[in-house]
FIKEKE-116889 format. One record per residue: x, y, z of N, C-alpha, C in turn; residue in three letters. Coordinates in steps of 0.001 Angstrom, whole numbers, plus 500000, padded with zeros to 6 digits. Layout:
REM FIKEKE-116889
XYZXYZXYZALA;...
REM end
This chain:
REM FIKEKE-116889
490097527239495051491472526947495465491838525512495090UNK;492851525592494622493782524088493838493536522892494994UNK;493165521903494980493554520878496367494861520253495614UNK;495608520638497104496957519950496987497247518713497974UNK;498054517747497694498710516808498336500037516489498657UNK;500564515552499428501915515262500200502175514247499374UNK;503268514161498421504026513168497953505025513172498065UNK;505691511597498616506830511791498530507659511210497936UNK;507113509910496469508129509828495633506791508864494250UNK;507470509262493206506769508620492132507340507530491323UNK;506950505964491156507485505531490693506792504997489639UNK;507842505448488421507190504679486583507518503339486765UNK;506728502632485956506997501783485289507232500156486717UNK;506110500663487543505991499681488203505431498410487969UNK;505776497207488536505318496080488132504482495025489258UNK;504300495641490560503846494563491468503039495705492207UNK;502526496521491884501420497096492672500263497432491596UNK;499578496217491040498693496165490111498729495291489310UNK;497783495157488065498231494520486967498909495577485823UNK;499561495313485220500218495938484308501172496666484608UNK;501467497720483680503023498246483795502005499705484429UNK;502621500147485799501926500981486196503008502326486829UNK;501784503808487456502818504484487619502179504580489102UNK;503012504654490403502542504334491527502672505781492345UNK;501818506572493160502032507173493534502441507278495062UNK;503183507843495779503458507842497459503101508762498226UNK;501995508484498938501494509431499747502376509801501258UNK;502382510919501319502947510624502708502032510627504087UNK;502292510248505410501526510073506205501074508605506239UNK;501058508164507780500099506362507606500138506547509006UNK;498771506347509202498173505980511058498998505263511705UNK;499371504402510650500217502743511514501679503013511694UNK;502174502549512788503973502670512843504287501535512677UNK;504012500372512098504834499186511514506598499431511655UNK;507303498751512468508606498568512540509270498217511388UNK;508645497260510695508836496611509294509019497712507749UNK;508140498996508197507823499588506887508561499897506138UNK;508931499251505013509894499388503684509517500772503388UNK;508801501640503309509016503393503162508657504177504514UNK;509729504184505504509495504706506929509829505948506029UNK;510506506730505039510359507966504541508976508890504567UNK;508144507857504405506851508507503784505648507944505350UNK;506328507498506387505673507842507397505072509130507948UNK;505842509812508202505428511433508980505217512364508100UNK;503960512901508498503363513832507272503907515193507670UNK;504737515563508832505178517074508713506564516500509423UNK;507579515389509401508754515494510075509317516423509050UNK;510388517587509212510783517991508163512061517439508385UNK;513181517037509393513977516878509788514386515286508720UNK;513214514221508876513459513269507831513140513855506411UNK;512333514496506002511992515206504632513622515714504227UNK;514390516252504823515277516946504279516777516134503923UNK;516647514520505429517430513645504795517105512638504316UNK;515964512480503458515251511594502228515744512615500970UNK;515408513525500922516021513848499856517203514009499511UNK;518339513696500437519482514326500116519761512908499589UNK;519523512478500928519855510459500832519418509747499429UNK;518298510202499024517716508973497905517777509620496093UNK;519587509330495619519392509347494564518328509398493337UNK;517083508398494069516432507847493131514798508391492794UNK;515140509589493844513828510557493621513344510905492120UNK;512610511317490994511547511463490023512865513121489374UNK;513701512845488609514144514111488045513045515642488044UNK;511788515211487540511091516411487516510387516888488993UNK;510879516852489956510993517606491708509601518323491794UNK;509271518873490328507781519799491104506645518542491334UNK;506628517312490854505546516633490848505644515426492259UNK;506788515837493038507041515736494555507373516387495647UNK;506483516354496505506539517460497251505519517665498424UNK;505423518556499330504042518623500345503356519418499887UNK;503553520264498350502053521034498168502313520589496484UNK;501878519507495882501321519734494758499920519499494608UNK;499959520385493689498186520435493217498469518810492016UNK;496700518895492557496328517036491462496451517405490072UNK;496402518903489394496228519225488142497757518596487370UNK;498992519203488570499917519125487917500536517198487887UNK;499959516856488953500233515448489351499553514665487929UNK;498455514917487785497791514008486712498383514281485459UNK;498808515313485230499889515663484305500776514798483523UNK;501536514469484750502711513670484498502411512282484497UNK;501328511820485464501264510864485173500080510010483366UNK;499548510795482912499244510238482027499804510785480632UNK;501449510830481206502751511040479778503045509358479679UNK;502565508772480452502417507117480533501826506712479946UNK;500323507056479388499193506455479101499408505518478166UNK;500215504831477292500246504265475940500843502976476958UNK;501553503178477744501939502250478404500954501451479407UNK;500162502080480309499336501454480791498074500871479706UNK;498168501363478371496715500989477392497528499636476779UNK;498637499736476679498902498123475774499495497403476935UNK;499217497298478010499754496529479129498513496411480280UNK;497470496638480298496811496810481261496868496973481940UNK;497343498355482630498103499106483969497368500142484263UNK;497843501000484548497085502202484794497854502856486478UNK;497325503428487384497691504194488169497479503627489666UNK;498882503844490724498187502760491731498712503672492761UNK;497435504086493843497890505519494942498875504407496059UNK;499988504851496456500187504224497839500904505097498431UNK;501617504389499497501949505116500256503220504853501340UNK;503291504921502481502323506166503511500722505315503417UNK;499833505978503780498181505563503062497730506822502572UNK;497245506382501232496651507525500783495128507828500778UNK;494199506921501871493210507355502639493735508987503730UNK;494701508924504236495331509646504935495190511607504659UNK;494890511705502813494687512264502214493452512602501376UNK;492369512089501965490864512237501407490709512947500184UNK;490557514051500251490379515227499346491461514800498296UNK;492685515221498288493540514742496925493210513416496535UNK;492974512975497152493178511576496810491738511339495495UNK;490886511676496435489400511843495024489702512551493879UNK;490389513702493909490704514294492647491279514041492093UNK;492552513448492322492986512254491758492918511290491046UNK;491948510654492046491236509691491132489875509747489821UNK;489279510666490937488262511710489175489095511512488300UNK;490375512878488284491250512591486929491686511537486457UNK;491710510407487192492363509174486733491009508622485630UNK;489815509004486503488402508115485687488260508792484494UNK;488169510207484333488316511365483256489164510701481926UNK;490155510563482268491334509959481359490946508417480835UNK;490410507910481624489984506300481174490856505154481986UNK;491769505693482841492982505263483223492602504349484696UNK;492989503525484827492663501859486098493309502541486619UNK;492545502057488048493269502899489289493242502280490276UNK;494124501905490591494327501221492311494675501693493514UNK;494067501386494766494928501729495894494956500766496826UNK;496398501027497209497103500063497947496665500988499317UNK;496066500456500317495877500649501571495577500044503091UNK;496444499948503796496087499693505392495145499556505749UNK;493898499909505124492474499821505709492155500732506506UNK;492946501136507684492531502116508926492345503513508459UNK;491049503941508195490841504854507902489244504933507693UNK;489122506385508301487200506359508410486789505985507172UNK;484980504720507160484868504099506411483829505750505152UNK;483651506360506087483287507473504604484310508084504137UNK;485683508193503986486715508430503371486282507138502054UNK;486324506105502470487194505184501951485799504530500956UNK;484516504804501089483137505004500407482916505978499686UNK;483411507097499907483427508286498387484673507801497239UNK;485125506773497514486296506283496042485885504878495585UNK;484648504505496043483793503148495389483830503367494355UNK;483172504408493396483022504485491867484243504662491897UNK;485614505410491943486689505568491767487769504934491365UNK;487730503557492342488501502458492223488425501411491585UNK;489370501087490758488671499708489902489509498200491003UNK;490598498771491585491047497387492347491655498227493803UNK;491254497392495088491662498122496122492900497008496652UNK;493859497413497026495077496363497666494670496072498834UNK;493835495397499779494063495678501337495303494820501550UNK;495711495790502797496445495155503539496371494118504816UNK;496246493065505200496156492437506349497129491891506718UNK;497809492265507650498881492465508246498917491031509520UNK;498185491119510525497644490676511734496236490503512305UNK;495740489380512232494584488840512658494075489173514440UNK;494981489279515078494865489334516530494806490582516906UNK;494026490773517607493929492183517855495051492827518458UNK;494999492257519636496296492282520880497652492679519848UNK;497811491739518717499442491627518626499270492890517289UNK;498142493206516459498207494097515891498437495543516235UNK;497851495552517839497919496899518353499894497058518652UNK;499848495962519128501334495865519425502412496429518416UNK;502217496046517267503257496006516319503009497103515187UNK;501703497814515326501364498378514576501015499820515340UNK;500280499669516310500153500853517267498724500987517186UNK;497608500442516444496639500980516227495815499387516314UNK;494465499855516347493322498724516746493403497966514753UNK;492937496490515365492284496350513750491027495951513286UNK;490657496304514483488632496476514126488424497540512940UNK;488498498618512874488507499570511463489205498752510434UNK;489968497638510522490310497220509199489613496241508715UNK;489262495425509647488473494260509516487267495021509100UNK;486510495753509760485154496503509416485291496808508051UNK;486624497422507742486252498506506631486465497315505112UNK;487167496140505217487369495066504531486431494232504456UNK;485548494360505112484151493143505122482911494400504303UNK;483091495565504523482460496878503973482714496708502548UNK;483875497094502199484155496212500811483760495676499988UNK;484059494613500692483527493101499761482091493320499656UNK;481334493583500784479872494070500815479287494768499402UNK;480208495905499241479966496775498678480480496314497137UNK;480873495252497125481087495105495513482085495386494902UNK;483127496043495505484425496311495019485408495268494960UNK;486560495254493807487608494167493549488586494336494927UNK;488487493604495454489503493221496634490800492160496262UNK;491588492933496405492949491725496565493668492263498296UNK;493474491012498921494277491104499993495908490947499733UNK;496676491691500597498087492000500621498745491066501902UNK;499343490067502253499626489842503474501390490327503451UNK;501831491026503978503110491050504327503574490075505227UNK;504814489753504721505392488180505869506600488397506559UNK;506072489186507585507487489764508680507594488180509314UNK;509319488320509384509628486332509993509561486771511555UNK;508705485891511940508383485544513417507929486563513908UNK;506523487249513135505924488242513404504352487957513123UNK;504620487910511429503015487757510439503463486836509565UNK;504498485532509691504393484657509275504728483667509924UNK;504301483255510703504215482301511988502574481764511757UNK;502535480317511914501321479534511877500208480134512583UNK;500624480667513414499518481152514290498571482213513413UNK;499384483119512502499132484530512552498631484000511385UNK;499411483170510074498921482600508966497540482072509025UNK;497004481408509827495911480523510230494799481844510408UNK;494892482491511191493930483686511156493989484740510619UNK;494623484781509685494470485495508771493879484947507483UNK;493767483187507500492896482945506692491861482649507274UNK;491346482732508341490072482126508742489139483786508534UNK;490051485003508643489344485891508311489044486161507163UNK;489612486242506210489660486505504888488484485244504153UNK;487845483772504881487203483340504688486088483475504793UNK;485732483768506197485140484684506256484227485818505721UNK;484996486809505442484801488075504776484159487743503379UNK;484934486628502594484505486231501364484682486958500554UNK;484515486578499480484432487727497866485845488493498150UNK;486927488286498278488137488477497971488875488190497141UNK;489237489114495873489596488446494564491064487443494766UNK;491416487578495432492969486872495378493630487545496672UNK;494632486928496722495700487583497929497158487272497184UNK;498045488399497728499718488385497210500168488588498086UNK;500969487622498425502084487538499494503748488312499274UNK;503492489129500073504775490123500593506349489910500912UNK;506759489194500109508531488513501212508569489683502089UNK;509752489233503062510158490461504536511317490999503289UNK;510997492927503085511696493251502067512811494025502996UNK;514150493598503116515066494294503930515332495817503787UNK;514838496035502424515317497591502261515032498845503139UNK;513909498275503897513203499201505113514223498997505799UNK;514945498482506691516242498464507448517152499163507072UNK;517588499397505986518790500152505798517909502056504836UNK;516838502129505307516314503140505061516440504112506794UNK;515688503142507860515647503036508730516618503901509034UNK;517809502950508903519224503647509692519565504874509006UNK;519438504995507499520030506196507221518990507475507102UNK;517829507401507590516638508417508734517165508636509459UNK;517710507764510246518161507962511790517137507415512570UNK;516414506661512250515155505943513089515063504987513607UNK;514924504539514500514768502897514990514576502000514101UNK;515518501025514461514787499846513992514979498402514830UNK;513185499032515119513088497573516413512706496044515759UNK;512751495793514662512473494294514497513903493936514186UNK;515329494333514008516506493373514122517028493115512508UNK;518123492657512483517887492368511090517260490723510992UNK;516282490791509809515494489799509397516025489365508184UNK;515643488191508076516055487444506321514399487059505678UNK;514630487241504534513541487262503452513983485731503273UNK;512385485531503691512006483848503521512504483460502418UNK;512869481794502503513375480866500922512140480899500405UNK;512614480593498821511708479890498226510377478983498277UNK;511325477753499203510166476960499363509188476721500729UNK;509829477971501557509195478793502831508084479501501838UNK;507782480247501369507182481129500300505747480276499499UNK;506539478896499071505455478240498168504635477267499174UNK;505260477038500366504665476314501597503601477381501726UNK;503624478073502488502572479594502832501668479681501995UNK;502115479875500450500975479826499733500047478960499247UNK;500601477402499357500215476612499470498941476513500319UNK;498856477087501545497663477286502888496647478089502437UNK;496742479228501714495911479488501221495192479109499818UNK;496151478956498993495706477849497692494562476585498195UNK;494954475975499495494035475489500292492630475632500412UNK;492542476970500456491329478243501190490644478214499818UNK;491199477843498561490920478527497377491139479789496885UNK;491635480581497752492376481470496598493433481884495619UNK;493496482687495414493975482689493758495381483591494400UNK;496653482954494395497790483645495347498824483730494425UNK;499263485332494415501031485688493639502135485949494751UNK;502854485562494756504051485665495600504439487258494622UNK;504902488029495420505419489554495597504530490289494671UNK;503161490079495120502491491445494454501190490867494563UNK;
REM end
């Protein structure tokens, strides 16, 4: 029997979830309820009620509809995505799972990525971390770069804002690095949330920590989750926010440039 997966949108010709010109996939489903999440679409893995006004709502869905959806098989998914391949070979790109989290999806997600290794094709995933660490240990050979996300250093305020513990992330991110895999940390910078001195400061004392972290890319607060939000029909409890200046942006990175690492502002 075919293993199929939940997608809920494909985007070509991406430029900040990897290196190169890449094609990104969206898983649906994510443990975490982040208030912040720029794709609250691809939160709930069976709402059908939002499924039916994401699609009506978002012009900007993939013309070819069978390669999105809650049951495609990986045969037809890998398909489409390596009608790309010339593009990811003279650009150094290749294929980057996100989401939603696409730990969330075990099984597709490996076949997936097989086909991605089959083909010759770089493969990334962008992920939350929270997710059992033998999920996330059968895609070691798989992955050539993993995105983590670190969101919140504090336990307390992570459970808060996120809904979920971040011991499994911290664990599964120090597992990682352990294990030899390319790590780039992700920090998203919600204002007066996860970019406040406090939260900045321990989030590098962890990531120091942990060590062997290839770099980190800092996240601006991307408003488009707000006006996704409203036209779901979903809450939105963080308010409207403004996407930090410039030299708010090169300050921040500056702190970790500090730390020594190697930091891109939006990706």
């Amino acid at each position: 029997m075919a293993v199929t997966g939940d997608i809920f949108d494909l985007k070509k010709f991406a430029l900040h979830d990897g290196p190169g010109i890449r094609t990104t996939v969206f898983f649906r489903g994510c443990p975490l309820s982040c208030p912040w999440c720029h794709n609250p679409e691809g939160l709930g893995a069976g709402n059908a009620a939002v499924r039916r006004r994401h699609a009506a709502l978002d012009p900007a869905l993939p013309p070819d509809r069978n390669v999105v959806g809650p049951a495609v098989e990986a045969e037809t998914l890998i398909a489409e995505l390596i009608k790309d391949e010339v593009f990811y070979r003279q650009s150094g790109g290749g294929v980057t799972m996100s989401g939603g989290e696409p730990f969330g999806q075990p099984a597709f997600l490996v076949e997936l990525l097989e086909a991605c290794r089959g083909a010759g094709l770089h493969t990334a995933v962008d992920t939350c971390g929270y997710a059992p660490w033998e999920d996330i240990e059968r895609s070691l050979t798989l992955v050539d770069l993993f995105l983590f996300d670190v969101k919140l250093a504090d336990a307390a305020a992570h459970r808060r804002y996120t809904g979920v513990s971040n011991v499994p992330v911290v664990e599964n991110l120090g597992r990682l690095v352990a294990a030899g895999a390319d790590v780039r940390a992700r920090v998203p910078l919600v204002p007066g949330i996860t970019d406040t001195p406090e939260n900045l400061a321990g989030v590098r004392r962890l990531l120091v920590s942990v060590g062997g972290v290839s770099g980190v890319g800092l996240l601006p607060y991307n408003k488009l989750g707000e006006d996704k939000r409203r036209r779901l029909g979903l809450a939105t409890e963080t308010g409207l926010l403004e996407t930090q200046d410039a030299d708010r942006l090169e300050e921040i990175a500056g702190l970790f440039r500090t730390d020594g690492f190697d930091v891109t502002i939006g990706g």
